[in-house]
Biopython code that builds the backbone (N, CA, C, O; Angstrom):
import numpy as np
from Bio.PDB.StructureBuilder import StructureBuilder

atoms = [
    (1, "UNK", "N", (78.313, 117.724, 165.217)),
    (1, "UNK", "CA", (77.309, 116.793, 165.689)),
    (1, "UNK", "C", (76.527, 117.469, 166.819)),
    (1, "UNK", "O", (76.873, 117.225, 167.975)),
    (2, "UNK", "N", (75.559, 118.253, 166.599)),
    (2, "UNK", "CA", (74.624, 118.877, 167.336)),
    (2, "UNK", "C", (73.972, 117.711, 168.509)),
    (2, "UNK", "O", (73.697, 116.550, 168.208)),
    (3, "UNK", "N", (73.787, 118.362, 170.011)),
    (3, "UNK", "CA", (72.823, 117.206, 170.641)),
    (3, "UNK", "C", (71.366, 117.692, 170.472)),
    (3, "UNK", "O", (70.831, 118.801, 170.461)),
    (4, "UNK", "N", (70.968, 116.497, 170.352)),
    (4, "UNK", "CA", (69.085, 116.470, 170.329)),
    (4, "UNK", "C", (68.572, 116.442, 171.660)),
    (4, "UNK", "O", (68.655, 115.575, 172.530)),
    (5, "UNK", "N", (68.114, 117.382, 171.648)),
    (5, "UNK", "CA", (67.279, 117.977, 173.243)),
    (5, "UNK", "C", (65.688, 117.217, 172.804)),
    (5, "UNK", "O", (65.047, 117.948, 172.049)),
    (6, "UNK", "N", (64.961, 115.855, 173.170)),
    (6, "UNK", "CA", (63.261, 116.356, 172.890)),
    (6, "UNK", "C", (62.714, 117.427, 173.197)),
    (6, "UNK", "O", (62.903, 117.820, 174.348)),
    (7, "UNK", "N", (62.133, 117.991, 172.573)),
    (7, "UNK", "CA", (60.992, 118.860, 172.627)),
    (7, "UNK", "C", (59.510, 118.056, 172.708)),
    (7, "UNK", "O", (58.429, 118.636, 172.601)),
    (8, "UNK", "N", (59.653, 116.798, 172.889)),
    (8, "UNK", "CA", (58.243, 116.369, 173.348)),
    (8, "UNK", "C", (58.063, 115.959, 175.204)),
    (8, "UNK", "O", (59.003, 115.603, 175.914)),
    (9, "UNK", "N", (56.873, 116.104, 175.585)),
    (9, "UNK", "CA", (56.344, 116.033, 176.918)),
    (9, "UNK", "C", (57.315, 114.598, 177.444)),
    (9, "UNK", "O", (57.131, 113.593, 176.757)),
    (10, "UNK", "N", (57.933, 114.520, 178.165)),
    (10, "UNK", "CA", (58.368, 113.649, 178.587)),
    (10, "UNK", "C", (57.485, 113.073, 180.043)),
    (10, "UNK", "O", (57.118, 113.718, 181.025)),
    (11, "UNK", "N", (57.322, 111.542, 179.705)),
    (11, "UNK", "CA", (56.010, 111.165, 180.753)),
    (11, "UNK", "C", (56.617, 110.683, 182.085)),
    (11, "UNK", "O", (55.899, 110.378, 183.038)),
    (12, "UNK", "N", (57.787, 110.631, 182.115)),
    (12, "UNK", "CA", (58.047, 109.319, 183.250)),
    (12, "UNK", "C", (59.952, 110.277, 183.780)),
    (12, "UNK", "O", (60.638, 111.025, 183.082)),
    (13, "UNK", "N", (60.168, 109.842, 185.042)),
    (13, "UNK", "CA", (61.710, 110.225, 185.433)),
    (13, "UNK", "C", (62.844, 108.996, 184.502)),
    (13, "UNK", "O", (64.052, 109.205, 184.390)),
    (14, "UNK", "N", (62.327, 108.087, 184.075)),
    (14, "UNK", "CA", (62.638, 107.101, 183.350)),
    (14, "UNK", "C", (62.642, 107.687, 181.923)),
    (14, "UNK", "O", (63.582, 107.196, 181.298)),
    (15, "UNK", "N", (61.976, 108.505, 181.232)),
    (15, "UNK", "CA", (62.267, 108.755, 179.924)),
    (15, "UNK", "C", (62.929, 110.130, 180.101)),
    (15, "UNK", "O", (63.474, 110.524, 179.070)),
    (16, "UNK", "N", (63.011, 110.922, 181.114)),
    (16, "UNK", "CA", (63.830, 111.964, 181.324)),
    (16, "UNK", "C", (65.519, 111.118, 181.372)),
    (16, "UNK", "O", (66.439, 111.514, 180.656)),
    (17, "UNK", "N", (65.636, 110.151, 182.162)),
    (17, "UNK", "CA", (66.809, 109.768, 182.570)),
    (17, "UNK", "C", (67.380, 109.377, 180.619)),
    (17, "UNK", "O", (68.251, 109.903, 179.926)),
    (18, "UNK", "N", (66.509, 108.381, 180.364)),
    (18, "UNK", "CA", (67.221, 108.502, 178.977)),
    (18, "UNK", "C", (67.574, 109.762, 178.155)),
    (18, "UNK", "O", (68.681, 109.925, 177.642)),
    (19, "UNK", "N", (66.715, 110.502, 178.082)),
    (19, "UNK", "CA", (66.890, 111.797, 177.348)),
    (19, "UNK", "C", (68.125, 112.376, 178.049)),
    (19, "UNK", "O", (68.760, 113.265, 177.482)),
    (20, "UNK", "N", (68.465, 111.963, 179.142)),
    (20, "UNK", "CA", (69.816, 113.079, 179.797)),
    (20, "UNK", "C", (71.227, 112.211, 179.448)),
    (20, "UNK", "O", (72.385, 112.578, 179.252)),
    (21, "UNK", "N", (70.545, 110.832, 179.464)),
    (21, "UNK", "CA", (71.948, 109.595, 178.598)),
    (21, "UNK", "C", (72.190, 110.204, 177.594)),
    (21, "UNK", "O", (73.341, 110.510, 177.282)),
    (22, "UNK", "N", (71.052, 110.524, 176.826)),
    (22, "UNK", "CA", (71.404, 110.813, 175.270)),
    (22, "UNK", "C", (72.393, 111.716, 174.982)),
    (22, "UNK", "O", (73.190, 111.624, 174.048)),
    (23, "UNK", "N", (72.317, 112.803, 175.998)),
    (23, "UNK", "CA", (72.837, 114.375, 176.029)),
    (23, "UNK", "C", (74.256, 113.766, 176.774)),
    (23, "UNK", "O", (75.145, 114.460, 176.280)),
    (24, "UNK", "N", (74.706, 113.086, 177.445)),
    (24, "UNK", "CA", (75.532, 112.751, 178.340)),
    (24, "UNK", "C", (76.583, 111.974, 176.868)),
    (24, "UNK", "O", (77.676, 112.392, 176.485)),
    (25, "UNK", "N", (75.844, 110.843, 176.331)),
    (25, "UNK", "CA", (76.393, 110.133, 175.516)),
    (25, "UNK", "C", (76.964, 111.378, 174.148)),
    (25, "UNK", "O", (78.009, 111.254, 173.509)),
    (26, "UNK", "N", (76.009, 112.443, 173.996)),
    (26, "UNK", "CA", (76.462, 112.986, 172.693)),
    (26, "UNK", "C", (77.988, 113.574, 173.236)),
    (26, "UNK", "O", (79.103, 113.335, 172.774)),
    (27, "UNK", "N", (77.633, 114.345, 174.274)),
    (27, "UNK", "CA", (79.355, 115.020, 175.148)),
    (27, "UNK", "C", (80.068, 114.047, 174.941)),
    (27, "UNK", "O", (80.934, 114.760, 174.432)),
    (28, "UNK", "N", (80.570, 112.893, 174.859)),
    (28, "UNK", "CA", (81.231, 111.987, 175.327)),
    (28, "UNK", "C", (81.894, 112.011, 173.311)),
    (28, "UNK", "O", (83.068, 111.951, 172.946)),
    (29, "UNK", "N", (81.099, 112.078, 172.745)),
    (29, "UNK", "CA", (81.779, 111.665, 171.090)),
    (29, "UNK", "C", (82.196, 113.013, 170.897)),
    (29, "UNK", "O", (83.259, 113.266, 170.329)),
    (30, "UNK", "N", (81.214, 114.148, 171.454)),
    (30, "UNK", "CA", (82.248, 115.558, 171.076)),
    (30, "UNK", "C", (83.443, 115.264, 171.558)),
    (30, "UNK", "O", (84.386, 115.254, 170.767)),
    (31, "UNK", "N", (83.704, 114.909, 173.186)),
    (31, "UNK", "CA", (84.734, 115.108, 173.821)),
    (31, "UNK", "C", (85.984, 114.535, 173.697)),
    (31, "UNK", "O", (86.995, 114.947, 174.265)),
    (32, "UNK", "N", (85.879, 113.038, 172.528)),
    (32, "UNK", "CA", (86.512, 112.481, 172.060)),
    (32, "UNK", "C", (87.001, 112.786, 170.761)),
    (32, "UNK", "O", (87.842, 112.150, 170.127)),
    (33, "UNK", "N", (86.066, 114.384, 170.238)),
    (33, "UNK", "CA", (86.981, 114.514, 168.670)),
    (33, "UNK", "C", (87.408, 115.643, 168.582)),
    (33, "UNK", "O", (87.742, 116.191, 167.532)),
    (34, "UNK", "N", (87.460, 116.341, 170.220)),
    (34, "UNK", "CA", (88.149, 117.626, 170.569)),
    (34, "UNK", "C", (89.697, 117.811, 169.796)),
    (34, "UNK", "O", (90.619, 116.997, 169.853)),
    (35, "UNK", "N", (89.692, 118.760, 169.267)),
    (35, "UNK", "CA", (91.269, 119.049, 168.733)),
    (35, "UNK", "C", (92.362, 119.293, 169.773)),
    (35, "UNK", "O", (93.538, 119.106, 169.462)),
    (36, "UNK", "N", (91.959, 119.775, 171.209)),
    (36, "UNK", "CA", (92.819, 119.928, 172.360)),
    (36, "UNK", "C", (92.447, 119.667, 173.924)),
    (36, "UNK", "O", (91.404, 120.167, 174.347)),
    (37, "UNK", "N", (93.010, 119.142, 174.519)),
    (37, "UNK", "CA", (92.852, 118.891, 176.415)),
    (37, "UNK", "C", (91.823, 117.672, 175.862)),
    (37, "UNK", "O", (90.863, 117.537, 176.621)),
    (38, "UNK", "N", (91.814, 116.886, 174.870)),
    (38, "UNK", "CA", (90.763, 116.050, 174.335)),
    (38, "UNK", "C", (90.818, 114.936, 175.945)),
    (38, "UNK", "O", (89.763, 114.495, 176.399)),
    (39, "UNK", "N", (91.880, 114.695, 176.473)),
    (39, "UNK", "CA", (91.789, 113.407, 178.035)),
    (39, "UNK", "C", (90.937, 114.141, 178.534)),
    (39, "UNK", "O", (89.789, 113.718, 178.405)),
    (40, "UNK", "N", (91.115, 115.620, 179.356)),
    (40, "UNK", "CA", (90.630, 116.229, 180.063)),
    (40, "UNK", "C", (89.241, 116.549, 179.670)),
    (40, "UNK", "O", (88.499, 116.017, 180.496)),
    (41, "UNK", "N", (88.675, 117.081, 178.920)),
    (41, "UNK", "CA", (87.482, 116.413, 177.932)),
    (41, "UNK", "C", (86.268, 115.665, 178.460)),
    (41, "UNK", "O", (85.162, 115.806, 178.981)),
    (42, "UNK", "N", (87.567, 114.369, 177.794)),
    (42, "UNK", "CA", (86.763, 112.863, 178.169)),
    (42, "UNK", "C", (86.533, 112.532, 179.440)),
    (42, "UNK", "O", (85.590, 111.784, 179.697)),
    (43, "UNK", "N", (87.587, 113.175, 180.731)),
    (43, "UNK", "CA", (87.662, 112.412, 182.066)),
    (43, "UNK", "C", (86.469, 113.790, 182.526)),
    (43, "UNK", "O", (85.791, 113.599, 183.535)),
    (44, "UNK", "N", (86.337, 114.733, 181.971)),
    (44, "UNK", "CA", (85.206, 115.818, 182.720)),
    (44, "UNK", "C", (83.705, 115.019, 182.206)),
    (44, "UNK", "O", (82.945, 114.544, 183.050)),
    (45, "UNK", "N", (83.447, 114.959, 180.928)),
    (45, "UNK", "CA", (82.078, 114.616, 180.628)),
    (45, "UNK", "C", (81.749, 112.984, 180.854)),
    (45, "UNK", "O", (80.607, 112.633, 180.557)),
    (46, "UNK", "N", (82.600, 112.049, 181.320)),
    (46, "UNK", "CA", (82.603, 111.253, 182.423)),
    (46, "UNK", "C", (82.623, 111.221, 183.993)),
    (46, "UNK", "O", (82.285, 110.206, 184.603)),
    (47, "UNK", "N", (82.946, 112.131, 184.491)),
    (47, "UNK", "CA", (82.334, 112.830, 185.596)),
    (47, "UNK", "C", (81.171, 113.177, 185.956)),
    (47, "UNK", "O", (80.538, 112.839, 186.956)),
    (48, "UNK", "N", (80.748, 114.229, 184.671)),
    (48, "UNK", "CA", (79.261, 114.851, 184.321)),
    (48, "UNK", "C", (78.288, 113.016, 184.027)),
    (48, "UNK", "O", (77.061, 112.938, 183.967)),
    (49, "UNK", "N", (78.777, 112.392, 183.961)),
    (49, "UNK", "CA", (77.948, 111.158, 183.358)),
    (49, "UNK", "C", (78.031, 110.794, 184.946)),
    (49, "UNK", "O", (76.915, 110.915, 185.450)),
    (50, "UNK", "N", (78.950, 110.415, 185.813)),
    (50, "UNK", "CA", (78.810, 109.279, 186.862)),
    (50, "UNK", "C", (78.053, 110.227, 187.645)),
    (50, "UNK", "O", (77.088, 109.712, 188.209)),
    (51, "UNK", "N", (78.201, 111.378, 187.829)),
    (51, "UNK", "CA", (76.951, 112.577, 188.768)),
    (51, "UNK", "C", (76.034, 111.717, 188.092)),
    (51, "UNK", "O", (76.090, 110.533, 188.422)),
    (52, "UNK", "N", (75.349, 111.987, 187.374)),
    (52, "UNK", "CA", (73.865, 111.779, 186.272)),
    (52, "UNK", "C", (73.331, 110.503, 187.638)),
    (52, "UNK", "O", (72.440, 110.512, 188.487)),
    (53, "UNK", "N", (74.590, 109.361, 187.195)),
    (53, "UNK", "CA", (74.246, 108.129, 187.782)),
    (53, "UNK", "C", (73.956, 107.846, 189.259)),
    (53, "UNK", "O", (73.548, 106.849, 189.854)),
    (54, "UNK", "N", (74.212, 108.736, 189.531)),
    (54, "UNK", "CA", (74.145, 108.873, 191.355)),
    (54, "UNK", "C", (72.708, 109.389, 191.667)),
    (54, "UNK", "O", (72.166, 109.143, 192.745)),
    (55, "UNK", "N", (72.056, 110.187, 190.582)),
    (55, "UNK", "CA", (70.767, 110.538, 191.055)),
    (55, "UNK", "C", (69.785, 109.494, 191.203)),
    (55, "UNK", "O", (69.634, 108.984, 190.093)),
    (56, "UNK", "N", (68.787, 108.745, 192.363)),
    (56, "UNK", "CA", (67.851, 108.195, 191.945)),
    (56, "UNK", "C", (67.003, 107.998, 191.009)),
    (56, "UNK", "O", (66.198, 108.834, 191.421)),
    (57, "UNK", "N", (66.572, 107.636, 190.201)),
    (57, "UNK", "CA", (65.320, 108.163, 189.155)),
    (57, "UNK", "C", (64.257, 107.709, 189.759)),
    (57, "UNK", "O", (64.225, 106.562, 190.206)),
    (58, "UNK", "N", (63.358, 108.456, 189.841)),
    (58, "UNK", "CA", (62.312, 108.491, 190.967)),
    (58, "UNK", "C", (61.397, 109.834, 190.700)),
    (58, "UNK", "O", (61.934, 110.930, 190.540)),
    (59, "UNK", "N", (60.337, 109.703, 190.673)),
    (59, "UNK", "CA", (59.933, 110.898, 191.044)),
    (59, "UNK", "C", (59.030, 111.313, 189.403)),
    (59, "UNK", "O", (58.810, 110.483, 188.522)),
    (60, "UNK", "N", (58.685, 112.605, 189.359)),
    (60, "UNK", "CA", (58.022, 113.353, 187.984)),
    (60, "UNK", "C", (59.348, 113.330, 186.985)),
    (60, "UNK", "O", (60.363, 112.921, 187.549)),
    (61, "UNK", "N", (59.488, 113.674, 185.706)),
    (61, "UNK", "CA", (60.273, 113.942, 185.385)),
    (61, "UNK", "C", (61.124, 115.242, 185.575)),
    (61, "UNK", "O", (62.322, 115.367, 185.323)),
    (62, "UNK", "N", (60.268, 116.182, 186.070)),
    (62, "UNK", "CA", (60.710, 117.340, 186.076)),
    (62, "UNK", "C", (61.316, 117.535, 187.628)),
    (62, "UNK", "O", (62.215, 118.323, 187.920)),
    (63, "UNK", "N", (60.892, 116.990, 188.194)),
    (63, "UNK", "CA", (61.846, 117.102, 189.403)),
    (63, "UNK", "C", (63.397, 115.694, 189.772)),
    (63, "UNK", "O", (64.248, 115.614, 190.657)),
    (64, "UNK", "N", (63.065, 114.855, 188.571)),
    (64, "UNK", "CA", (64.569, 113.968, 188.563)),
    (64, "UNK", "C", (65.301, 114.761, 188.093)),
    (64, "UNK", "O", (66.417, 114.915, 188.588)),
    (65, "UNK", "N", (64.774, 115.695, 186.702)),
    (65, "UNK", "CA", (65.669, 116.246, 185.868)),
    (65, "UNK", "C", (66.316, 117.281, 186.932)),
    (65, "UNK", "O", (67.538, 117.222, 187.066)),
    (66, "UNK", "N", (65.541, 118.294, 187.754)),
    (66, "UNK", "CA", (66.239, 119.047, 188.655)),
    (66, "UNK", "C", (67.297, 118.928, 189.139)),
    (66, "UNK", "O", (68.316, 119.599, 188.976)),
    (67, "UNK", "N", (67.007, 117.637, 190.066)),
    (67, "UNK", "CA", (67.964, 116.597, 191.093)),
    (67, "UNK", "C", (68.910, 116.738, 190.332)),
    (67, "UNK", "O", (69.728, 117.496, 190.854)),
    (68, "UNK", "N", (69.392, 116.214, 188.836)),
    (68, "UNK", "CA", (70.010, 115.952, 187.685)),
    (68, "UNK", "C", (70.901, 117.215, 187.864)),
    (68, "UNK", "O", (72.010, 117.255, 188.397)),
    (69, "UNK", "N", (69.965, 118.574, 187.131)),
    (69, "UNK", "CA", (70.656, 119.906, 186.984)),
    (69, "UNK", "C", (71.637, 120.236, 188.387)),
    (69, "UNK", "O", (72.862, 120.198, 188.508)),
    (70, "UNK", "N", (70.786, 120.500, 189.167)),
    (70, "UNK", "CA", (71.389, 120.915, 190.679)),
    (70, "UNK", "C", (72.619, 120.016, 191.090)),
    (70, "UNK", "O", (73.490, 120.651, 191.684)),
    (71, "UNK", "N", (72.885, 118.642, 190.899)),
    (71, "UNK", "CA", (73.990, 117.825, 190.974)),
    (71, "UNK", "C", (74.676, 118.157, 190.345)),
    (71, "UNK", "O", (75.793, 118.218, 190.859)),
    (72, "UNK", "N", (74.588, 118.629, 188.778)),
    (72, "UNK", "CA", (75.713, 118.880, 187.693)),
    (72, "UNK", "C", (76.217, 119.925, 187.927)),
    (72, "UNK", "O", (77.395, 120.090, 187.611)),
    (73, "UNK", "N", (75.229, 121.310, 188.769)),
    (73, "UNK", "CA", (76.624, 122.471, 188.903)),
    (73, "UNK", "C", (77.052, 122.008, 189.918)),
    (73, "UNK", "O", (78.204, 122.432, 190.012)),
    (74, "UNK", "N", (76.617, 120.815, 191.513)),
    (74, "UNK", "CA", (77.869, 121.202, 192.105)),
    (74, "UNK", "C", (79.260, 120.642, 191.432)),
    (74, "UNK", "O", (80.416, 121.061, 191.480)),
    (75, "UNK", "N", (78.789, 119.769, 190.931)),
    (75, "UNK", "CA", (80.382, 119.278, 189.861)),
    (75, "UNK", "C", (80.598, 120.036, 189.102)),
    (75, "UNK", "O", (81.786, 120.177, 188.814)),
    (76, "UNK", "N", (79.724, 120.780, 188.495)),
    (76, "UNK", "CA", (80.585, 122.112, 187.669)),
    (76, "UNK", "C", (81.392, 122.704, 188.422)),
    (76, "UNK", "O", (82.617, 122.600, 188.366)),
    (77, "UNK", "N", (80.859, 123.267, 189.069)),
    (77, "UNK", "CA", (81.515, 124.549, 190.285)),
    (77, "UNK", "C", (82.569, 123.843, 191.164)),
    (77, "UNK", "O", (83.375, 124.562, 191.754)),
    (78, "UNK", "N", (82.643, 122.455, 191.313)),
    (78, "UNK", "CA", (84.306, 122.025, 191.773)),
    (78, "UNK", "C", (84.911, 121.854, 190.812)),
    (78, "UNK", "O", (86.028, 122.367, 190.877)),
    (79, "UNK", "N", (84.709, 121.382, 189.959)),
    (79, "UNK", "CA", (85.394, 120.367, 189.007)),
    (79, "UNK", "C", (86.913, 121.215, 188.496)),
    (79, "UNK", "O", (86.936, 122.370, 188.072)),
    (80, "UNK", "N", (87.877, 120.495, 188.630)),
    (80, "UNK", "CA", (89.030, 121.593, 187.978)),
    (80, "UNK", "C", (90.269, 120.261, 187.893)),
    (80, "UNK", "O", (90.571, 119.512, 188.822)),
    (81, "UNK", "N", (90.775, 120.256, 186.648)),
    (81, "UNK", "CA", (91.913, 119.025, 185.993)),
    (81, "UNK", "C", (93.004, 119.729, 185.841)),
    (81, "UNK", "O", (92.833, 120.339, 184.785)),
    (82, "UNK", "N", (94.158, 120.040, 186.332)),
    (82, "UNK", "CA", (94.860, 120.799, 186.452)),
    (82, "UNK", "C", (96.350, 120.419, 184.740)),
    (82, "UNK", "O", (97.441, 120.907, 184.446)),
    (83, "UNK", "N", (95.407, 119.282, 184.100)),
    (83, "UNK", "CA", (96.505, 118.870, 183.378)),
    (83, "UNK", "C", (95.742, 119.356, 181.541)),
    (83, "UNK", "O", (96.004, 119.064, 180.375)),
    (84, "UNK", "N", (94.692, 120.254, 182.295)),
    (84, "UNK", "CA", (94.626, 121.054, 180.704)),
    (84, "UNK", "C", (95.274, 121.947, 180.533)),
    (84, "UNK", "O", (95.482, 122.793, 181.403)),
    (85, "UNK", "N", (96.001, 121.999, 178.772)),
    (85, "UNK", "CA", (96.986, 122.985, 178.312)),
    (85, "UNK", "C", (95.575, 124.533, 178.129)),
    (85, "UNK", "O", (95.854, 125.720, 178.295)),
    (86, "UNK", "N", (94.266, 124.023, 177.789)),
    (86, "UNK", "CA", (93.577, 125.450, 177.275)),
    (86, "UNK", "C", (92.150, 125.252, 177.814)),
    (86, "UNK", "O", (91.242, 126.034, 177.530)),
    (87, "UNK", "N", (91.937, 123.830, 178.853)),
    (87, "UNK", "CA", (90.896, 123.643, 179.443)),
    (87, "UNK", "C", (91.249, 123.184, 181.087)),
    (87, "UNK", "O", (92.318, 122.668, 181.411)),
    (88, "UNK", "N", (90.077, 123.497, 182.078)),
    (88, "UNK", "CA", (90.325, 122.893, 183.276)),
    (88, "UNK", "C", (88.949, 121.625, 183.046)),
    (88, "UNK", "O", (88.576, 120.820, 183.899)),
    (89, "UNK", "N", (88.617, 121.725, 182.186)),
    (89, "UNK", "CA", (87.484, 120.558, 181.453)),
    (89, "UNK", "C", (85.948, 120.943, 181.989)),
    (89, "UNK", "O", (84.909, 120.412, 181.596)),
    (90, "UNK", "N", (86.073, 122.039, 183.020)),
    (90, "UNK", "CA", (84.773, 123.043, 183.330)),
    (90, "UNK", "C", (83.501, 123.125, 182.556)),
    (90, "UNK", "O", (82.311, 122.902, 182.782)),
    (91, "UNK", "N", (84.418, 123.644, 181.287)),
    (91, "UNK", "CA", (83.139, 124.009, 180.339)),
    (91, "UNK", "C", (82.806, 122.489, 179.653)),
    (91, "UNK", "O", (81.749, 122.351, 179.037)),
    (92, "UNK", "N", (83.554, 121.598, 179.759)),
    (92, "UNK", "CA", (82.525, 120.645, 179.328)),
    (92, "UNK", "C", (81.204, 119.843, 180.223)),
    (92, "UNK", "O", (80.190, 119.247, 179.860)),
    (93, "UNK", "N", (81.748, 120.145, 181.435)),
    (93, "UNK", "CA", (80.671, 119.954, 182.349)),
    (93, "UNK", "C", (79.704, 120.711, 182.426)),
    (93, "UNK", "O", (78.636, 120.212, 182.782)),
    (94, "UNK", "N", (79.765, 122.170, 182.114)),
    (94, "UNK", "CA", (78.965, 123.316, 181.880)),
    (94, "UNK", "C", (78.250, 123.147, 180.567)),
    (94, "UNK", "O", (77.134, 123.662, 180.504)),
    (95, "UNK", "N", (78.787, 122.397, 179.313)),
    (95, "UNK", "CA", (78.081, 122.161, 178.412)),
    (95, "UNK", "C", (76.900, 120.808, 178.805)),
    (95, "UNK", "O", (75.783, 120.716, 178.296)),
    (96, "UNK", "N", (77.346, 120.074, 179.580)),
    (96, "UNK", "CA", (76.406, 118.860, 179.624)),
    (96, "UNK", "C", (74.919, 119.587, 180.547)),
    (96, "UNK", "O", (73.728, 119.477, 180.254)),
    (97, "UNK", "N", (75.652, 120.424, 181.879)),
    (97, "UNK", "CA", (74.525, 120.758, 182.418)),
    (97, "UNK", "C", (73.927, 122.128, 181.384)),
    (97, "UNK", "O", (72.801, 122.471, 181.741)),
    (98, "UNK", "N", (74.193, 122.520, 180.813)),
    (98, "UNK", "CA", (73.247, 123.602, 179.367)),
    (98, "UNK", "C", (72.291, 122.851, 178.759)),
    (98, "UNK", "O", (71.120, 123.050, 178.434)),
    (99, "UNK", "N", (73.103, 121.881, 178.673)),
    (99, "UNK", "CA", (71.853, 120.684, 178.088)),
    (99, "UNK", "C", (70.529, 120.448, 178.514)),
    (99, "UNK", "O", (69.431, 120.863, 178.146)),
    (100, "UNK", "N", (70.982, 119.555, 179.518)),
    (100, "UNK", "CA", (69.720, 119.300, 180.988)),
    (100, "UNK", "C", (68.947, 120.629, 181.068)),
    (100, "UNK", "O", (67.734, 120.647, 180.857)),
    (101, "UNK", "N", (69.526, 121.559, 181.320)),
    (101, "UNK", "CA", (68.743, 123.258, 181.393)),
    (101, "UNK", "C", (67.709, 123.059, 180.539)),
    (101, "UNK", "O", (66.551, 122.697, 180.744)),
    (102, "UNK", "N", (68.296, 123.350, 179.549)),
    (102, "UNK", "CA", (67.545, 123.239, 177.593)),
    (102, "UNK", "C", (66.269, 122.505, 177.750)),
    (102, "UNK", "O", (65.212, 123.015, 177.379)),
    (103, "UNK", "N", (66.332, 121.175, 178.356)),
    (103, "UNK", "CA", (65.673, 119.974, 178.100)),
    (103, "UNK", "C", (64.703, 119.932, 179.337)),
    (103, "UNK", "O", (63.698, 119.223, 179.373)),
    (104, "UNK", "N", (65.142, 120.827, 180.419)),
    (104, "UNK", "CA", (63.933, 121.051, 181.604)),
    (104, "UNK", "C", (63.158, 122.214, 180.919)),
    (104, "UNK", "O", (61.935, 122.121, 180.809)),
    (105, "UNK", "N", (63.718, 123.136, 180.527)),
    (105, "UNK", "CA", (63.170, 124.660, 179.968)),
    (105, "UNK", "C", (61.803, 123.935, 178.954)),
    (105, "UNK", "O", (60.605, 124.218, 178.969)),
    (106, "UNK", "N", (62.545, 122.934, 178.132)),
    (106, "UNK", "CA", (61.293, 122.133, 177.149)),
    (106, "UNK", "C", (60.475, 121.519, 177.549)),
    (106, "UNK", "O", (59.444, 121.436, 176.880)),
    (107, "UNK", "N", (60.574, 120.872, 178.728)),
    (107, "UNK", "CA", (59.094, 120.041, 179.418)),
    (107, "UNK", "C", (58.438, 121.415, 180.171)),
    (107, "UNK", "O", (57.212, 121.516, 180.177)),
    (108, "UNK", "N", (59.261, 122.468, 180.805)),
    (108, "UNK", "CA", (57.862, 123.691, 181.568)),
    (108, "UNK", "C", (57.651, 124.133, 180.309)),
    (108, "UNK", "O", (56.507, 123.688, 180.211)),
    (109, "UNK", "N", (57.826, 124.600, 179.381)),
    (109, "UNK", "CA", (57.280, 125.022, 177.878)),
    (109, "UNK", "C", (55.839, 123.710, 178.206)),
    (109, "UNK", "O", (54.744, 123.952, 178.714)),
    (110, "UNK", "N", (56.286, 122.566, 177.780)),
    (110, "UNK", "CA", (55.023, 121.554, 177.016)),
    (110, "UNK", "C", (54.191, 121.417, 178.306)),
    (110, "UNK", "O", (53.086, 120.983, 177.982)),
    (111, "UNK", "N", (54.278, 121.628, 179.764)),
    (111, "UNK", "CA", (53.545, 121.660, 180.849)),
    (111, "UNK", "C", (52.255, 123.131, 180.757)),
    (111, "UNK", "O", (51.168, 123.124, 181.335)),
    (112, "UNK", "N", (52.708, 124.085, 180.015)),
    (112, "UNK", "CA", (52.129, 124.845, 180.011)),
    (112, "UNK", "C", (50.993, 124.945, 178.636)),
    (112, "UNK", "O", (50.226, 125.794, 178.181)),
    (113, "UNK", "N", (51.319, 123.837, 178.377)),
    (113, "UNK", "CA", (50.236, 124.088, 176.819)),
    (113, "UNK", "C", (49.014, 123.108, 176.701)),
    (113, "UNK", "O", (48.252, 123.184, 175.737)),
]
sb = StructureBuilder()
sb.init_structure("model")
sb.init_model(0)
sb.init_chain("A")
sb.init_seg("    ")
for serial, (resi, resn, name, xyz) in enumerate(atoms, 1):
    if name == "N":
        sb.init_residue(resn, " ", resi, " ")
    sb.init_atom(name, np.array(xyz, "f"), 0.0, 1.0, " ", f" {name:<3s}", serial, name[0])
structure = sb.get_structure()
């Protein structure tokens, strides 16, 4: 189950914020059909979700989405579950913020055209 990044101009910090639910919500069904550390998983890309929620939405889209990115590594870069057998649940937080990356990289793409 691939996540869908838009590739269209996003107008508002409000249709960015959905587009980062979307990406937040897809982690959440991967993280639930993980074959292993599947808790650790779920309790990281719920983490990566309650960051999301802490950001104001306010602003251009491209600078909520920032706020967004820049919040998600500092929870990347702490984040550590000491009760994964083959995960510290890192990289799933690292997958949610790849996302957001992806999906800012696509609005300076459509800003420039």
């Amino acid at each position: 189950m691939p996540v869908t990044i838009p590739s269209r101009k996003l107008k508002s910090a409000e249709e960015m914020q959905a587009a980062i639910a979307e990406i937040v919500d897809t982690h959440r069904l991967h993280a639930a059909q993980r074959q292993y550390d599947t808790k650790v998983c779920i309790l990281a890309v719920a983490k990566a979700g309650d960051v999301v929620n802490t950001i104001p939405v306010e602003g251009d889209p491209g600078s909520y989405g920032q706020a967004v990115l820049e919040a998600l590594g500092g929870a990347w870069e702490n984040y550590f579950d000491h009760d994964g057998e083959y995960t510290s649940g890192q990289s799933s937080i690292g997958a949610v913020r790849m996302d957001v990356s992806i999906l800012l990289d696509n609005q300076k793409s459509n800003e420039s055209d």
